[in-house]
N, C-alpha and C positions, 0 to 999 in steps of 0.2 A: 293700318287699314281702317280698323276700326273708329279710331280719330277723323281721318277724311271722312267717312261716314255719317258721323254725327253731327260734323260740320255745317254740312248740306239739307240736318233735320230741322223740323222748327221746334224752338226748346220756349221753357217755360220760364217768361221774363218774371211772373210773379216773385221771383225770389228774390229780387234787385227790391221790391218794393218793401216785401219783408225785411230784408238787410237795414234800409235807408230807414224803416221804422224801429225797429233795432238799435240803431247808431244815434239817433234823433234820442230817445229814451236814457240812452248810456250817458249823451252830453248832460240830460238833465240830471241826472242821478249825480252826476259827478258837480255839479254846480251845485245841486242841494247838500252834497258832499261838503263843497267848499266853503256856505253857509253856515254847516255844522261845525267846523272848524275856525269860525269868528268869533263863539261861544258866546257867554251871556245868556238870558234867562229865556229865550225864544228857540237853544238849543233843542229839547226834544221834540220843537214842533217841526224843525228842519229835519230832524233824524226818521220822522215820520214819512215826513217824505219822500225818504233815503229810501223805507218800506214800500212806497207806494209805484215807485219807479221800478224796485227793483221786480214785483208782482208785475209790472204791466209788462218787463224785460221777457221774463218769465214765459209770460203768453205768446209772446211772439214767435220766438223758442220754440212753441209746442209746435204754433204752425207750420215754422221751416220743419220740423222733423215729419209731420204728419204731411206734408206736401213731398216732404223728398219720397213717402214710402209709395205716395199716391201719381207723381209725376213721372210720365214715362221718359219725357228727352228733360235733364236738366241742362245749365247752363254749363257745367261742370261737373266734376266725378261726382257723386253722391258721396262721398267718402270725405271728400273734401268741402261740400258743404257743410255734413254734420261737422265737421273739426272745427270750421271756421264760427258756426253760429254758435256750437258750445263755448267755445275760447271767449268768442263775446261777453256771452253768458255771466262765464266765469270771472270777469274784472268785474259786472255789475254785482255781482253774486259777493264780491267782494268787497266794495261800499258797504255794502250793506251788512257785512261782518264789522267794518267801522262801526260803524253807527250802532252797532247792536253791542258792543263792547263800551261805547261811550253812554248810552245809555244805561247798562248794567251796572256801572260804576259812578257813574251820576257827573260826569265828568262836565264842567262849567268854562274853562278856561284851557286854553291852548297854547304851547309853544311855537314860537315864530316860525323853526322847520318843519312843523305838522304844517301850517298853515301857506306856506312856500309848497310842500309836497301837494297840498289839497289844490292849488294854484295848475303844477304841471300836471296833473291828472284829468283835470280841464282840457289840457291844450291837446295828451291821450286821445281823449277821448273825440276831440275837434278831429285832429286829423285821421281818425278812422272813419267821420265819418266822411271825413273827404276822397280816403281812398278805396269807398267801396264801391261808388257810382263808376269809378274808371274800370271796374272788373269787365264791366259790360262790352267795353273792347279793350282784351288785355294787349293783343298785340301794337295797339298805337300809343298804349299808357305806359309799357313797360318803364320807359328812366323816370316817372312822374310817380308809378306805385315806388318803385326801390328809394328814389328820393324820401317818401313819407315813410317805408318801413326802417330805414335806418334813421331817422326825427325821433322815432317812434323808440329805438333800441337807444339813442343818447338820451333821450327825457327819461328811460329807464334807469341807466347808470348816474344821471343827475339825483334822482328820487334815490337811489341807493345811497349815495351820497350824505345827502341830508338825512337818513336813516343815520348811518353810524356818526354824523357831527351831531345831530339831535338825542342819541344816545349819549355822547361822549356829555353834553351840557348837563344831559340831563342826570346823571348821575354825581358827577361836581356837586351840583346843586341843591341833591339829597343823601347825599353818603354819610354828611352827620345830622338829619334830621329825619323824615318818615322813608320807612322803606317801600310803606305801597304806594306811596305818589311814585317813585322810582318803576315799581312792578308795574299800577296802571298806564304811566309815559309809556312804559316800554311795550308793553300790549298796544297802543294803540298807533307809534311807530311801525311796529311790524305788521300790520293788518295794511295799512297805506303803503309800507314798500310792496306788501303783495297783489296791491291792487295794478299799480307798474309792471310789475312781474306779468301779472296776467292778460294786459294791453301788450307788452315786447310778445306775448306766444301767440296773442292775434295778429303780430307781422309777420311773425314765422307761419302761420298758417299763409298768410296772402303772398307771402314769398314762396311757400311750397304750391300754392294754385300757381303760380306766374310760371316758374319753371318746367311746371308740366304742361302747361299751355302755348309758350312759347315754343 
């Protein structure tokens, strides 16, 4: 009953525009991402703006949560907004643990599977932000979001992928020579699969909005 109710309310579209500035932000983060993984000597200037993007992520952030507390009709559960923009969040939040490990370590040059993972993290991040504007009528998007949330769950399992070939080279590679080129590869493998990791939890967020909405 409740649902029919709210249907009929007028709800507050601003949070489709916060989304869209959100997603706009995560694509560039994830390009400056991809920069930083071409490596060479203009690497910390890309990492920087790994920082700059993921600040501005950040704010956005605040507004959805400070609007959800403030808006009476959302478009959706309030529950399920915070899930959705934190999830966001958390893959930018995620770059940016890249970039902060590749800096700490002074790191110049990149393995072909980092730089293949930095590629599909891109494409992540594209299609979220393609299936955020369809939220705005779930019911006519439905096979069009599930389309992109399962895209979203194989470029995951791909990026896992190239995690453990990426390890497996890169250990070959240094088993009889340094072991922290071995420890830093592998620190910064893992931070990129997590980055994936945390794009697939924002389709399960947009799969768990779909469900309850439909």
């Amino acid at each position: 009953m409740l649902r029919w109710f709210r249907a009929f309310l007028p709800k507050e579209e601003r949070f489709f525009d916060l989304f869209a500035r959100h997603a706009k932000t995560a694509v560039q983060c994830a390009m400056a991402l991809q920069d930083v993984l071409k490596g060479g000597e203009e690497t910390p200037v890309h990492c920087q703006r790994v920082n700059q993007f993921e600040n501005d992520a950040d704010n956005i952030t605040r507004e959805v949560l400070t609007a959800v507390r403030r808006t009476f009709i959302t478009p959706f559960d309030r529950g399920d907004i915070k899930n959705l923009i934190t999830a966001m969040d958390d893959a930018v939040d995620q770059m940016q643990q890249t970039a902060k490990a590749v800096v700490l370590f002074e790191v110049r040059a990149f393995e072909p599977p980092m730089r293949e993972m930095g590629t599909l993290i891109v494409e992540c991040a594209n299609l979220v932000g393609r299936a955020l504007p369809l939220l705005q009528s779930i019911g006519s998007n439905v096979s069009m979001l599930t389309q992109i949330t399962e895209e979203l769950t194989k470029l995951e399992g791909r990026v896992d992928d190239l995690h453990d070939i990426g390890l497996k080279e890169l250990y070959l590679k240094h088993r009889d020579a340094n072991t922290m080129d071995f420890i830093v590869g592998a620190e910064i493998y893992d931070h990129l699969e997590k980055v994936a990791d945390r794009f697939d939890d924002v389709a399960n967020e947009i799969n768990s909005i779909v469900i309850e909405q439909v």
